[in-house]
N, C-alpha and C positions, 0 to 999 in steps of 0.2 A: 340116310343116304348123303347127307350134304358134308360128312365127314369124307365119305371117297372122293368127291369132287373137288373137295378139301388139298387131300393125298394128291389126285393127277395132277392140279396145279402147281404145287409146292415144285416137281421138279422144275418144270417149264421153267416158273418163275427163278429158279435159283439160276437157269444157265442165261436167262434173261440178265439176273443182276450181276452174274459174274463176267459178263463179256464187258460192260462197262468200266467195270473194276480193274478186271485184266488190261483193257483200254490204259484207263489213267495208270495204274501202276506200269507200265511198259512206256509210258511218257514219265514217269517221276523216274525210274529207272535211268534212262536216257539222260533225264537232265543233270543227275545227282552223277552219274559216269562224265558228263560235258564239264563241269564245276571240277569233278576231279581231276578232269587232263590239265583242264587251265591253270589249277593250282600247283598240281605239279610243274609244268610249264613255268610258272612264277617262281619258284620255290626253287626250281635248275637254274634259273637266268640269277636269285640272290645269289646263290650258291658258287656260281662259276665266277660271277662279280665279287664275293667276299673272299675266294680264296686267292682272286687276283690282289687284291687289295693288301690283302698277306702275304701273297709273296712280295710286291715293292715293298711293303714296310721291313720285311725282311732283310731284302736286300739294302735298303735303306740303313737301317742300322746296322748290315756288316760293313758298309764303307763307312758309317760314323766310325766305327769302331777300330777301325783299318787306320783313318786320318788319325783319332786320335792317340793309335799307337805310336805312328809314324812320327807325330808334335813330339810328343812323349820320349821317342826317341832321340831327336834331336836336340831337344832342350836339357835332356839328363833324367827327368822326373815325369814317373807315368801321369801325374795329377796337371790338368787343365787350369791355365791361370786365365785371372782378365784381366 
């Protein structure tokens, strides 16, 4: 008999341990989704800042490149002296 008593507990006891579990996995859940917005959150603000950073260099080096046709022209010779 002490094996049926055995049996009726076993379920009890499993929805016992699984509500805990349920518990914390529903808060690791959560937290591992919170970590995720934030990194992406970081990851848009690198992003929208590096490709700012790209376009001035960009444009940066079309007006170098703009001046030094413009010397270039004037002088006779595409090649920059000092």
């Amino acid at each position: 008999m002490p094996e049926d008593s055995t049996a009726e507990k076993a379920p009890a006891e499993d929805s016992l341990l699984s509500q805990p579990n349920s518990d914390a996995q529903g808060q690791l859940t959560a937290a591992v989704d919170e970590l995720l917005d934030q990194l992406q959150s970081k990851f848009d603000t690198v992003s929208k800042e590096m490709f700012g950073k790209l376009d001035d260099m960009t444009r940066r080096l079309d007006e170098l490149e703009a001046s030094l046709s413009a010397s270039g022209n004037k002088s006779g010779s595409a090649t920059p002296t000092k």
